[in-house]
mmCIF file as Biopython writes it, N, C-alpha, C and O atoms, coordinates in Angstrom:
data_model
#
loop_
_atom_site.group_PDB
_atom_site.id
_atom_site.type_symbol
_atom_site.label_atom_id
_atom_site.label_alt_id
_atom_site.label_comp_id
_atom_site.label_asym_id
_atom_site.label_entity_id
_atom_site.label_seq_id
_atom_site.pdbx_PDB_ins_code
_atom_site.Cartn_x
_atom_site.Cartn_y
_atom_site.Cartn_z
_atom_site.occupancy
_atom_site.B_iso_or_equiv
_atom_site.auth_seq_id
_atom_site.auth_asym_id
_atom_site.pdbx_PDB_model_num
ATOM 1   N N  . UNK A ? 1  ? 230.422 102.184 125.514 1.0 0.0 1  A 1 
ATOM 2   C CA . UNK A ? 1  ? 231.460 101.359 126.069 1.0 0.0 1  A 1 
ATOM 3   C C  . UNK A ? 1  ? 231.359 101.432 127.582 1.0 0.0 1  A 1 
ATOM 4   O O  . UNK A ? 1  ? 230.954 102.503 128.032 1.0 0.0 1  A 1 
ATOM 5   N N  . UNK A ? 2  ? 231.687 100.384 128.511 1.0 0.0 2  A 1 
ATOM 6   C CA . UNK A ? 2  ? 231.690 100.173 129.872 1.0 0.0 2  A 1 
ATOM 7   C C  . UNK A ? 2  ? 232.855 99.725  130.419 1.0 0.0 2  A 1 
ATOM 8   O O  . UNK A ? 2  ? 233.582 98.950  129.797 1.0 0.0 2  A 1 
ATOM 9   N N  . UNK A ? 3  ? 233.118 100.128 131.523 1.0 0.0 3  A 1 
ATOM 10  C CA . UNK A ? 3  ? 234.734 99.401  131.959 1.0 0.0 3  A 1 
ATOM 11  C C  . UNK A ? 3  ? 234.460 98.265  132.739 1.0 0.0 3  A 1 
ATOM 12  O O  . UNK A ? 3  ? 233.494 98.190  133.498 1.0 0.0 3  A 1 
ATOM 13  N N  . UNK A ? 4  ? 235.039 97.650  132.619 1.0 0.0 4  A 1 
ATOM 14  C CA . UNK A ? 4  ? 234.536 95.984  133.376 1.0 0.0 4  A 1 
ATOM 15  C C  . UNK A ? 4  ? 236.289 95.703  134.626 1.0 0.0 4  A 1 
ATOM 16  O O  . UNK A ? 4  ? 237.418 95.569  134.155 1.0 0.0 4  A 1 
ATOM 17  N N  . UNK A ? 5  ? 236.142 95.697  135.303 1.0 0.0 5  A 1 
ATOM 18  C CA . UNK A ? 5  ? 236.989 95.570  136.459 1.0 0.0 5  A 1 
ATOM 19  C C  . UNK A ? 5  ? 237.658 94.474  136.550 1.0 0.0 5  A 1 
ATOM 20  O O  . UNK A ? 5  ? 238.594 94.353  137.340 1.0 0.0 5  A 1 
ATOM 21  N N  . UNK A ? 6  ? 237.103 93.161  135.434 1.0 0.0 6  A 1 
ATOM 22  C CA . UNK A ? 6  ? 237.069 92.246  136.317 1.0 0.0 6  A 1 
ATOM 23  C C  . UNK A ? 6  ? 238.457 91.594  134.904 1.0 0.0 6  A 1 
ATOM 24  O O  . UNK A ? 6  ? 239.072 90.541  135.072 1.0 0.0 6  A 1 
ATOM 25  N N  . UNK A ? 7  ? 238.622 92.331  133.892 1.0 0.0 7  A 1 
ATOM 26  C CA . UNK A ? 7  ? 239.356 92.324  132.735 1.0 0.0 7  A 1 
ATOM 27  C C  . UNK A ? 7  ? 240.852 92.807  133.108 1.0 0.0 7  A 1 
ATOM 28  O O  . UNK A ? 7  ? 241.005 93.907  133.638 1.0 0.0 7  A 1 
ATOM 29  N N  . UNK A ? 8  ? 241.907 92.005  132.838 1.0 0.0 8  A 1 
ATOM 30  C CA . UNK A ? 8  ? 243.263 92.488  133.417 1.0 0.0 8  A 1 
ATOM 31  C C  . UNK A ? 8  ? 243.309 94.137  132.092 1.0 0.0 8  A 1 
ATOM 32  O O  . UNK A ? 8  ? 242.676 94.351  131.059 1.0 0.0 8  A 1 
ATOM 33  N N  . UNK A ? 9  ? 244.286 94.889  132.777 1.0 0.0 9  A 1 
ATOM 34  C CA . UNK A ? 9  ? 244.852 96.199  132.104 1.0 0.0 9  A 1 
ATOM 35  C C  . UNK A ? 9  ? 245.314 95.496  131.092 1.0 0.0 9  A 1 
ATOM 36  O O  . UNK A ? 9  ? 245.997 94.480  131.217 1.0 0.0 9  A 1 
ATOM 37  N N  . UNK A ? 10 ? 244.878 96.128  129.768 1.0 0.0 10 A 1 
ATOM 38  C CA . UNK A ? 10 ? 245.560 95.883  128.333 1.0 0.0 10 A 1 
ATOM 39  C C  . UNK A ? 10 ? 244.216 95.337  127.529 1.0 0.0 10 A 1 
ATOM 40  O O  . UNK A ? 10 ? 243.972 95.702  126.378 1.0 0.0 10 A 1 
ATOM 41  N N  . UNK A ? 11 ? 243.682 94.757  127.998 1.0 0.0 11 A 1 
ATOM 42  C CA . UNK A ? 11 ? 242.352 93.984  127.440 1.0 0.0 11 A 1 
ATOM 43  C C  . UNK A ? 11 ? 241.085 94.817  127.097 1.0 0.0 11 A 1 
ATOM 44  O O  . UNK A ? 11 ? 240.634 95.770  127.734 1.0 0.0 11 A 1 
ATOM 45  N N  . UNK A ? 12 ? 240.561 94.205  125.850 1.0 0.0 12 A 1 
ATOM 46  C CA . UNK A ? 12 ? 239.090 94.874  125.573 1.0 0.0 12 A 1 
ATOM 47  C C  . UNK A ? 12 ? 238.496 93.749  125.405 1.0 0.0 12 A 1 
ATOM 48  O O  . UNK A ? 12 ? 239.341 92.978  124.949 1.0 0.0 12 A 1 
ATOM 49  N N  . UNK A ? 13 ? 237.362 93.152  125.539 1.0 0.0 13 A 1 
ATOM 50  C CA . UNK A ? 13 ? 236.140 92.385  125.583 1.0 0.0 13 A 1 
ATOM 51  C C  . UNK A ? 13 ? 235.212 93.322  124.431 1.0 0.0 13 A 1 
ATOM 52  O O  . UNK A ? 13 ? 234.749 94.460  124.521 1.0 0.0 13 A 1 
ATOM 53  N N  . UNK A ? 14 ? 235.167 92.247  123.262 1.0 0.0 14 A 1 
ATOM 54  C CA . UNK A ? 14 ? 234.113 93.137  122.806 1.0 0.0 14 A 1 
ATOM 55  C C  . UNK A ? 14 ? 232.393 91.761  122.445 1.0 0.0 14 A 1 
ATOM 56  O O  . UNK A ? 14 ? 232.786 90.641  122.118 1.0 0.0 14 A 1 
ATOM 57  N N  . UNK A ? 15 ? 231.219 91.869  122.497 1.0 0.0 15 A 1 
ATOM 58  C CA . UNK A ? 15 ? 230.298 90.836  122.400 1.0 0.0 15 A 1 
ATOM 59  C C  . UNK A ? 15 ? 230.182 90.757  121.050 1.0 0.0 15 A 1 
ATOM 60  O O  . UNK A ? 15 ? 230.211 91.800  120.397 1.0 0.0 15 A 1 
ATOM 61  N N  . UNK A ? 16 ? 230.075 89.873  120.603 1.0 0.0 16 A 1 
ATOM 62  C CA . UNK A ? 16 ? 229.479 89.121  119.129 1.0 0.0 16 A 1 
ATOM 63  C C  . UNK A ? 16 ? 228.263 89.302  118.936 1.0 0.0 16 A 1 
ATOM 64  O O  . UNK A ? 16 ? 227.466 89.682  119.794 1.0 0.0 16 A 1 
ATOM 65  N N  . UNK A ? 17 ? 227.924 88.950  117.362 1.0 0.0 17 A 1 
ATOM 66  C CA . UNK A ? 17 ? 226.724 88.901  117.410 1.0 0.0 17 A 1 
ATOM 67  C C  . UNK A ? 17 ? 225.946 89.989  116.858 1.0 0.0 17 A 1 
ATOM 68  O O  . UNK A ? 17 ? 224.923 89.811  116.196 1.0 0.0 17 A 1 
ATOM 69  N N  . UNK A ? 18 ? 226.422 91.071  117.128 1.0 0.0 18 A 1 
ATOM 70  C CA . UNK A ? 18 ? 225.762 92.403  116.983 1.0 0.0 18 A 1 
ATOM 71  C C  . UNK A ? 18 ? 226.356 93.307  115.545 1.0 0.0 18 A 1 
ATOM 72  O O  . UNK A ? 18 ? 227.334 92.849  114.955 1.0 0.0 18 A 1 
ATOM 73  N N  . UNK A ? 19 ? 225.874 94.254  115.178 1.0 0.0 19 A 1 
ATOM 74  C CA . UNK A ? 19 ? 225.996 94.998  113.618 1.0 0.0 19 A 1 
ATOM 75  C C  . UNK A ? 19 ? 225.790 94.552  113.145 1.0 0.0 19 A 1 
ATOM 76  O O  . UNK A ? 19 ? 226.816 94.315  112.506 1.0 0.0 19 A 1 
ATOM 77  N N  . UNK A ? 20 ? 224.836 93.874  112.647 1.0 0.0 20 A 1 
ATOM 78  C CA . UNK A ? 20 ? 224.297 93.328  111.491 1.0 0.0 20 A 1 
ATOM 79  C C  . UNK A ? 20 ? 223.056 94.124  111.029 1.0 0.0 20 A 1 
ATOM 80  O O  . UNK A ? 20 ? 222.142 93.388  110.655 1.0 0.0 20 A 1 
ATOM 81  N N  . UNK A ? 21 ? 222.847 95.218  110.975 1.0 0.0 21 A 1 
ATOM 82  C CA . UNK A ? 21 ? 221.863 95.758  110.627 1.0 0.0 21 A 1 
ATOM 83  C C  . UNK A ? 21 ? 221.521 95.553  109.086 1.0 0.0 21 A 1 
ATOM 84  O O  . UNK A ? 21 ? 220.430 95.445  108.524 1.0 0.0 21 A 1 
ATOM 85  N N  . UNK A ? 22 ? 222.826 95.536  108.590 1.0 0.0 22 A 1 
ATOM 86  C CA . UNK A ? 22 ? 222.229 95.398  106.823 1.0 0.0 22 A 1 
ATOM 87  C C  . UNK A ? 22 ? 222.847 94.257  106.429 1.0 0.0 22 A 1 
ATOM 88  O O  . UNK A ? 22 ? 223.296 94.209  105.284 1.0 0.0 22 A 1 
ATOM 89  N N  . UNK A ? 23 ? 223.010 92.862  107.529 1.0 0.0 23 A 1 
ATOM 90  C CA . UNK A ? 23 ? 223.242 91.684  106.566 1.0 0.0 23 A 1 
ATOM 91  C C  . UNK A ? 23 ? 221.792 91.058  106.192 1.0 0.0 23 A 1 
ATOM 92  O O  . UNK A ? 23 ? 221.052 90.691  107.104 1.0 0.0 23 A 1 
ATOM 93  N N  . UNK A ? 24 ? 221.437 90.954  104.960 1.0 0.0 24 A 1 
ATOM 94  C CA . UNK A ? 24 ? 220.632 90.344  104.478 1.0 0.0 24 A 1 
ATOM 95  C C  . UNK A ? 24 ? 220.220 88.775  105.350 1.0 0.0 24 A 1 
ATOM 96  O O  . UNK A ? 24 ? 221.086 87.950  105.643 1.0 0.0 24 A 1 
ATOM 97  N N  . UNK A ? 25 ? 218.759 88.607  105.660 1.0 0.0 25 A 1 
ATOM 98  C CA . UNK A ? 25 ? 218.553 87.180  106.096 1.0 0.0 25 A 1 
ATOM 99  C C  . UNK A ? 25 ? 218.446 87.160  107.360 1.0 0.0 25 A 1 
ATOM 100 O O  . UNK A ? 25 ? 217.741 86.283  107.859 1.0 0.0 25 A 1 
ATOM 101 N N  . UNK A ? 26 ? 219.224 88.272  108.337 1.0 0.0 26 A 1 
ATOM 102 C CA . UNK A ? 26 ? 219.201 88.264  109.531 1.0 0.0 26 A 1 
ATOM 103 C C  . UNK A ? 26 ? 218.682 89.054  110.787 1.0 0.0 26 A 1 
ATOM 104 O O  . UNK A ? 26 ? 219.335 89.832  111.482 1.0 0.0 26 A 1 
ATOM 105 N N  . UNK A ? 27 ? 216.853 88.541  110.982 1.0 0.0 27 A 1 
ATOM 106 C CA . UNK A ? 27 ? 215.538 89.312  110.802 1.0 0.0 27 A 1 
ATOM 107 C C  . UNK A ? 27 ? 216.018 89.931  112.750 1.0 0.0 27 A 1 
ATOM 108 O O  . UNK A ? 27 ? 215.831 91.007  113.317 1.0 0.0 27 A 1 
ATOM 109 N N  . UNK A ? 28 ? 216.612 88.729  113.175 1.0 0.0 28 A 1 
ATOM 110 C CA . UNK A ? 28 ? 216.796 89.730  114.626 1.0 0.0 28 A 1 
ATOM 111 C C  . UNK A ? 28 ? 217.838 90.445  114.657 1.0 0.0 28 A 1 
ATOM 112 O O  . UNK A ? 28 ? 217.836 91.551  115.199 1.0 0.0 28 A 1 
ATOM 113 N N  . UNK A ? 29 ? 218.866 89.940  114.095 1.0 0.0 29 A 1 
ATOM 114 C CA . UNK A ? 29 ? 220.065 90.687  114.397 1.0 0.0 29 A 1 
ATOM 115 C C  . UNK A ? 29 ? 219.873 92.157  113.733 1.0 0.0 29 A 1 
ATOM 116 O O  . UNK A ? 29 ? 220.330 93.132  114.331 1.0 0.0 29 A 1 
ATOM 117 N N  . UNK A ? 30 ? 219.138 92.328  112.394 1.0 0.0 30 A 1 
ATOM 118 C CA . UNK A ? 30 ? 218.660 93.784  111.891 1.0 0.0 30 A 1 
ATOM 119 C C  . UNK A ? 30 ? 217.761 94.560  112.771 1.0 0.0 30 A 1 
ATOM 120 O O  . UNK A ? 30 ? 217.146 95.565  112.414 1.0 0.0 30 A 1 
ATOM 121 N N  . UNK A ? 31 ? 217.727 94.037  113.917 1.0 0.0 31 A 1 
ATOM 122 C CA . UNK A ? 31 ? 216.494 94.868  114.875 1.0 0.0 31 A 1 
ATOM 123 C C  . UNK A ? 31 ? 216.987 95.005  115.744 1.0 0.0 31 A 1 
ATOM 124 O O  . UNK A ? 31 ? 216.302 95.712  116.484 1.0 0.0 31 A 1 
ATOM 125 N N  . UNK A ? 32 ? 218.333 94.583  116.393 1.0 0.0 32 A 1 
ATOM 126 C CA . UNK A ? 32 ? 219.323 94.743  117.204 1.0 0.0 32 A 1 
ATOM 127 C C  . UNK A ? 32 ? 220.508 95.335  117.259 1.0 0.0 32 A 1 
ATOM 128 O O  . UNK A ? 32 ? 221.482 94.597  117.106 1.0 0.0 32 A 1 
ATOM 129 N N  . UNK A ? 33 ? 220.775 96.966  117.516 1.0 0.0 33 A 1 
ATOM 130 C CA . UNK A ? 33 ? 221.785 97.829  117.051 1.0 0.0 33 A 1 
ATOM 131 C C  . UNK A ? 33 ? 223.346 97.471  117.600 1.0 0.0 33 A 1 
ATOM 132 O O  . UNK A ? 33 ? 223.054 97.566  118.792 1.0 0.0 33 A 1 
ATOM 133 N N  . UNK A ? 34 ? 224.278 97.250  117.614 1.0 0.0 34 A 1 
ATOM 134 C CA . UNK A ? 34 ? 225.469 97.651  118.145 1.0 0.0 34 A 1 
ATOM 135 C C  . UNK A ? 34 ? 226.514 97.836  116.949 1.0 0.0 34 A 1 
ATOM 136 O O  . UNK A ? 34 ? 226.110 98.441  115.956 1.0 0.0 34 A 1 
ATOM 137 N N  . UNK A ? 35 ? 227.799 97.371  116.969 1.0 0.0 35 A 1 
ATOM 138 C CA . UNK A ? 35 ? 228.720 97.435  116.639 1.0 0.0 35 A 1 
ATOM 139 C C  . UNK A ? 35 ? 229.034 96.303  115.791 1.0 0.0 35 A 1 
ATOM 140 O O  . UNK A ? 35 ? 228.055 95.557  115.833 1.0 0.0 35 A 1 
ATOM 141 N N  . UNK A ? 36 ? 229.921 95.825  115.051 1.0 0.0 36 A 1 
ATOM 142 C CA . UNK A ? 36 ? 230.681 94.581  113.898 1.0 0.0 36 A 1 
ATOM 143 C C  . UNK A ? 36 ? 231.324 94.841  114.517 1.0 0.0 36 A 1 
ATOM 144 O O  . UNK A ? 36 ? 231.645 96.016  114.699 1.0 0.0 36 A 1 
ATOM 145 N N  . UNK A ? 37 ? 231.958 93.548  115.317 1.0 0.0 37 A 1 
ATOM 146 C CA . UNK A ? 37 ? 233.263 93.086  115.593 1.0 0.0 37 A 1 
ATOM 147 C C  . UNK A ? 37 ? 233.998 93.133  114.844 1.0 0.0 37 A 1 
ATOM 148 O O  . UNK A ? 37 ? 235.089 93.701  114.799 1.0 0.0 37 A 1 
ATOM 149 N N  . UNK A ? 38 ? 233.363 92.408  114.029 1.0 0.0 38 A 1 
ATOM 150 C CA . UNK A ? 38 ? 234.312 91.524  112.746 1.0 0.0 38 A 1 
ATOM 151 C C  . UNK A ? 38 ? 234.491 92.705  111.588 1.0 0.0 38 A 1 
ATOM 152 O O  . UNK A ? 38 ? 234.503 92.356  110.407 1.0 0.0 38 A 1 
ATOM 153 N N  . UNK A ? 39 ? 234.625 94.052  111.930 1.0 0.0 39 A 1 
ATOM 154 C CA . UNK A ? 39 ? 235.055 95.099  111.094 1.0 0.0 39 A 1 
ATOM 155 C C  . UNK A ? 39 ? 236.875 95.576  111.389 1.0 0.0 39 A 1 
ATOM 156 O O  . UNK A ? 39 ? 237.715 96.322  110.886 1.0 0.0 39 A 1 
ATOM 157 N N  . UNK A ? 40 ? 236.736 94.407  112.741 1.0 0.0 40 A 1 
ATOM 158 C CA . UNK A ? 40 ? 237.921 95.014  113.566 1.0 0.0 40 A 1 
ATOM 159 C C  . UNK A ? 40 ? 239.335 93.774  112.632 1.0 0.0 40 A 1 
ATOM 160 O O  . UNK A ? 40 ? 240.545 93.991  112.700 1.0 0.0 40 A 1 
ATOM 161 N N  . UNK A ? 41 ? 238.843 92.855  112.041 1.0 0.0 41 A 1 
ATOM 162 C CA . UNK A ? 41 ? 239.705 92.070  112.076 1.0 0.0 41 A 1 
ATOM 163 C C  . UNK A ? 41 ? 240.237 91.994  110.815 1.0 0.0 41 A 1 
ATOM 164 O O  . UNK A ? 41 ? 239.563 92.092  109.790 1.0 0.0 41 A 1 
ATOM 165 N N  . UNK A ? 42 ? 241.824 91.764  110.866 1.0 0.0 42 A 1 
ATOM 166 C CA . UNK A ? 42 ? 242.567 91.482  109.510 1.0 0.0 42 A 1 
ATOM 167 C C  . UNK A ? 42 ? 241.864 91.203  108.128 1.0 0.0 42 A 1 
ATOM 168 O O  . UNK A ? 42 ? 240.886 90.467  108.262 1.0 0.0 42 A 1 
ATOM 169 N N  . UNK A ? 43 ? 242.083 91.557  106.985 1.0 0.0 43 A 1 
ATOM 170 C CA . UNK A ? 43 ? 242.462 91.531  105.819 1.0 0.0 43 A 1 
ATOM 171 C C  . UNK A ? 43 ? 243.504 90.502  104.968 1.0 0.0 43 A 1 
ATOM 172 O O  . UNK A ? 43 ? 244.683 90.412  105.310 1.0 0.0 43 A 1 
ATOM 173 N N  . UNK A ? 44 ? 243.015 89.818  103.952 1.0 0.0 44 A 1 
ATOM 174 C CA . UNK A ? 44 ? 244.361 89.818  103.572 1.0 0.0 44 A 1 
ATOM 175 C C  . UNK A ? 44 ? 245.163 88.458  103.514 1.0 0.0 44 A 1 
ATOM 176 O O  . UNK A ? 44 ? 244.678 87.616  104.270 1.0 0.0 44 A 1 
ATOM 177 N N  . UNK A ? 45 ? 245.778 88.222  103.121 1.0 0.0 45 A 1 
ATOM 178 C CA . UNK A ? 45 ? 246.862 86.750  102.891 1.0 0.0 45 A 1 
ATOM 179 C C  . UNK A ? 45 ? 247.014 86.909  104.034 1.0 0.0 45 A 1 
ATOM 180 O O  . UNK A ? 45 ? 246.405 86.061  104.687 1.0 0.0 45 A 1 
ATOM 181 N N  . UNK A ? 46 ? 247.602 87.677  104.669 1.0 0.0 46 A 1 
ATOM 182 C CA . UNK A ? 46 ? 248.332 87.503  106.199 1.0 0.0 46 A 1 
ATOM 183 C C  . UNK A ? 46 ? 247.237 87.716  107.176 1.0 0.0 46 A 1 
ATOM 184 O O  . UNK A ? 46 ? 247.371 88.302  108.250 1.0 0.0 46 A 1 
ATOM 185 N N  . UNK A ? 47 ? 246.537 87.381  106.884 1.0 0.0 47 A 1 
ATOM 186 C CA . UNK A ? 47 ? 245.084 86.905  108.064 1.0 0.0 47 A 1 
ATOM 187 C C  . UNK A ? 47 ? 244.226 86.074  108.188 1.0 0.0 47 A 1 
ATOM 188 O O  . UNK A ? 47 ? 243.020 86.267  108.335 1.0 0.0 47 A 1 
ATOM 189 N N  . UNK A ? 48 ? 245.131 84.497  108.107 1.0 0.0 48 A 1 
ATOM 190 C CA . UNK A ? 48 ? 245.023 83.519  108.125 1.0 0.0 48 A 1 
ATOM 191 C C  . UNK A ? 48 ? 245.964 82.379  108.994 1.0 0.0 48 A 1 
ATOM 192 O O  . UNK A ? 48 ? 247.158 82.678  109.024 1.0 0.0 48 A 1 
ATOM 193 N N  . UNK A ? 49 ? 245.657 81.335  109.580 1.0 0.0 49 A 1 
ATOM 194 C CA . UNK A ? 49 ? 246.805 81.417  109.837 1.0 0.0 49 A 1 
ATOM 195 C C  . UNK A ? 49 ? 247.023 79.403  108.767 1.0 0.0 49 A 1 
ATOM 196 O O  . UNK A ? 49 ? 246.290 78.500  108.363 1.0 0.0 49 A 1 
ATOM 197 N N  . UNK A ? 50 ? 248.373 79.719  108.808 1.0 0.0 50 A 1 
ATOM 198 C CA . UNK A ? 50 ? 248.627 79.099  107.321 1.0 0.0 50 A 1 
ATOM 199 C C  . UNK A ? 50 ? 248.256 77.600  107.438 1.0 0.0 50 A 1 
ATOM 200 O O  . UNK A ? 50 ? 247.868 77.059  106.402 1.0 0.0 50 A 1 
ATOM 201 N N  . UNK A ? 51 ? 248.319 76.942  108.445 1.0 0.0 51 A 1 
ATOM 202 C CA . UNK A ? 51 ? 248.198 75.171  108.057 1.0 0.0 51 A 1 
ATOM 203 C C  . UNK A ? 51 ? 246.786 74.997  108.634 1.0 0.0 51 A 1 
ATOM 204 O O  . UNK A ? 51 ? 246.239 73.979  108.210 1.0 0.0 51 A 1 
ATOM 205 N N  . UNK A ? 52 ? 246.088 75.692  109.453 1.0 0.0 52 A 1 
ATOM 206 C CA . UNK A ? 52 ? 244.619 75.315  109.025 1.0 0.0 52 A 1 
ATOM 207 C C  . UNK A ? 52 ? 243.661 76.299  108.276 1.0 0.0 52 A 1 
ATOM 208 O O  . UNK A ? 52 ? 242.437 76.216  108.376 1.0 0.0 52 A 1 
ATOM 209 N N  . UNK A ? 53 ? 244.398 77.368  107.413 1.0 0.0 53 A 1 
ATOM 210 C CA . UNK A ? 53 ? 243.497 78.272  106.930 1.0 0.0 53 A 1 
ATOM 211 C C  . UNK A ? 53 ? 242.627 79.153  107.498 1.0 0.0 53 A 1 
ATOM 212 O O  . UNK A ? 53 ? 242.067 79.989  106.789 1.0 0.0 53 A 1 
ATOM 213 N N  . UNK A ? 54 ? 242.340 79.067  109.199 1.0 0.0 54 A 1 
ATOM 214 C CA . UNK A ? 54 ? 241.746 79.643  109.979 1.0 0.0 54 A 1 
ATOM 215 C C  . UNK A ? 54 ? 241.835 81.453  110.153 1.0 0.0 54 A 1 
ATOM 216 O O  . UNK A ? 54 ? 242.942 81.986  110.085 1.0 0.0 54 A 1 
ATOM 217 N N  . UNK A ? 55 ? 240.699 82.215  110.357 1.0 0.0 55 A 1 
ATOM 218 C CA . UNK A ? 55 ? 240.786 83.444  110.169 1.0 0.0 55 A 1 
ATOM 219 C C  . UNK A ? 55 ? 241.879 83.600  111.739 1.0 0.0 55 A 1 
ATOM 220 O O  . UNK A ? 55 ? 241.895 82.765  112.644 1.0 0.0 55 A 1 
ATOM 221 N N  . UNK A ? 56 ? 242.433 84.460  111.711 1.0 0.0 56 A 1 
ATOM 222 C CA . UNK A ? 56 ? 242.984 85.624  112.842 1.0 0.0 56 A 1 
ATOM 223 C C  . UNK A ? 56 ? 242.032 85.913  113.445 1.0 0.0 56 A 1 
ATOM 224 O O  . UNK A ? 56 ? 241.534 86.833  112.795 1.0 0.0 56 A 1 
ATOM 225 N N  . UNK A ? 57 ? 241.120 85.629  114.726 1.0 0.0 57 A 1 
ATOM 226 C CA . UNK A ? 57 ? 240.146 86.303  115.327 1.0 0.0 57 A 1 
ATOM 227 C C  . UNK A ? 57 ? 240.472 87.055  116.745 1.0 0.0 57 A 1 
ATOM 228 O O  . UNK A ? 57 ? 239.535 87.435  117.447 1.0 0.0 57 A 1 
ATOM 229 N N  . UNK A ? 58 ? 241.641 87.228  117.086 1.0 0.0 58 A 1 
ATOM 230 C CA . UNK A ? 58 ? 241.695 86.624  118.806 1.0 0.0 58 A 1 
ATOM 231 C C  . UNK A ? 58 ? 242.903 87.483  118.499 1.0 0.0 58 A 1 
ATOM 232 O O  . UNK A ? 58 ? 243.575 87.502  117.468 1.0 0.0 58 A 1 
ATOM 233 N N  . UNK A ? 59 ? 243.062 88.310  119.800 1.0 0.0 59 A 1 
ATOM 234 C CA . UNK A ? 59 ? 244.904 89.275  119.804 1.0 0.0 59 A 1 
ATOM 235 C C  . UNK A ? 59 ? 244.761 89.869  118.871 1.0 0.0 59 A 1 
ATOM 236 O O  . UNK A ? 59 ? 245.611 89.737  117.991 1.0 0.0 59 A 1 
ATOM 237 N N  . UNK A ? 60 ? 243.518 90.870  118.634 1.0 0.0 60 A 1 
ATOM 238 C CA . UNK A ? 60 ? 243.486 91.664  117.326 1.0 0.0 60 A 1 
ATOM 239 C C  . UNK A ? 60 ? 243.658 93.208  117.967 1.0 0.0 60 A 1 
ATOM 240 O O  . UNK A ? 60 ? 242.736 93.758  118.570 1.0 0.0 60 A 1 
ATOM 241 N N  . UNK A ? 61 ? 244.913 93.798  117.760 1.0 0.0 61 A 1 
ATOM 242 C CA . UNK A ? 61 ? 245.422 95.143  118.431 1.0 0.0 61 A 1 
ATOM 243 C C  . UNK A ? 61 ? 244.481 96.422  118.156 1.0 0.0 61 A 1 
ATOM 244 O O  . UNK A ? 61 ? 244.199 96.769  117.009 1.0 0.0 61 A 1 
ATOM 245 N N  . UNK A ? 62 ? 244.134 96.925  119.016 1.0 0.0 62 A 1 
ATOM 246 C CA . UNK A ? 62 ? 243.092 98.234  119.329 1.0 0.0 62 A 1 
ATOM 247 C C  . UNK A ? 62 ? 243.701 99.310  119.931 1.0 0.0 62 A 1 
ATOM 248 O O  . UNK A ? 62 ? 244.396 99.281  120.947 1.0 0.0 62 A 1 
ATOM 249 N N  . UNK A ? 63 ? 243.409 100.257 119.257 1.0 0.0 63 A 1 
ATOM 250 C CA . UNK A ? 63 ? 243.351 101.681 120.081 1.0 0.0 63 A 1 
ATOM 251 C C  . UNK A ? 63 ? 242.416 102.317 120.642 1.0 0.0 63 A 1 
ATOM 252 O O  . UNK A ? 63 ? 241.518 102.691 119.888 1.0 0.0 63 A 1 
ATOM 253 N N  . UNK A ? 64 ? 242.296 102.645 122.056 1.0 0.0 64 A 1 
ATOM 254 C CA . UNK A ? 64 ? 240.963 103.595 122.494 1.0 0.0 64 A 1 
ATOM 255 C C  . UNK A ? 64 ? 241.689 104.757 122.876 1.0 0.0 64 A 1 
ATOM 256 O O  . UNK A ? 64 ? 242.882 104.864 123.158 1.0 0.0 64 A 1 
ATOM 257 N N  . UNK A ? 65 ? 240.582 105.801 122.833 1.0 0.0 65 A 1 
ATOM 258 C CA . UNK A ? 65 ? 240.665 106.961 123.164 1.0 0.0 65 A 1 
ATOM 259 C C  . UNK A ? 65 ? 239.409 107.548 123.660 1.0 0.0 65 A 1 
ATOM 260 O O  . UNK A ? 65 ? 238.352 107.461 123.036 1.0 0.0 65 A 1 
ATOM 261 N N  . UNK A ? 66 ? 239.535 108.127 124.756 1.0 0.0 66 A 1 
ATOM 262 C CA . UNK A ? 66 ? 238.583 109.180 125.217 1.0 0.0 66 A 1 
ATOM 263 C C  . UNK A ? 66 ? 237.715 110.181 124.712 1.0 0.0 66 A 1 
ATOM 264 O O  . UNK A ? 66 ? 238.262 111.263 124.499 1.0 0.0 66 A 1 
ATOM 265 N N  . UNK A ? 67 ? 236.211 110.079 124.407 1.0 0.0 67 A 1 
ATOM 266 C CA . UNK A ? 67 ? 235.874 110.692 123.622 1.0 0.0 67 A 1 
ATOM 267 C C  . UNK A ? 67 ? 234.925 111.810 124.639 1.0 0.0 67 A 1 
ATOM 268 O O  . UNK A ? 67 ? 234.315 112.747 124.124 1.0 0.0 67 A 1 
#
C-alpha cells in the first residue's frame, strides 16, 4: 500500500484489474499479482441497487490498520 497526497482524508483508491490469479481464461491477469477488489464488495439482496439492478461498487466502507 502507498499513501497518495493527492486523495482527500477518508479515501482509499484501490486499482482494478488485478487478483485474478486463479480466474480461469485470464492468461495476463494470472501472471500479474495484486489484490481482488471485488472481494471487497457487498453480498447479497442488499447489494444491488433496486431499479437498475446494478451492483454496489463505489462508497464501499474499509478499515485500515497499521501493520
Amino acid at each position: 500500500m502507498e499513501s497518495d497526497d493527492s486523495l482527500l482524508p477518508g479515501v482509499v483508491a484501490l486499482t482494478h484489474g488485478w487478483g485474478n490469479q486463479r480466474t480461469p481464461g485470464m492468461r495476463v491477469a494470472q501472471r500479474t499479482p495484486g489484490v481482488n477488489a471485488n472481494a471487497l464488495l457487498p453480498i447479497g439482496a442488499e447489494s444491488f441497487e433496486p431499479l437498475s439492478s446494478q451492483a454496489f461498487m463505489t462508497g464501499i466502507p474499509v478499515d485500515l490498520a497499521r501493520l
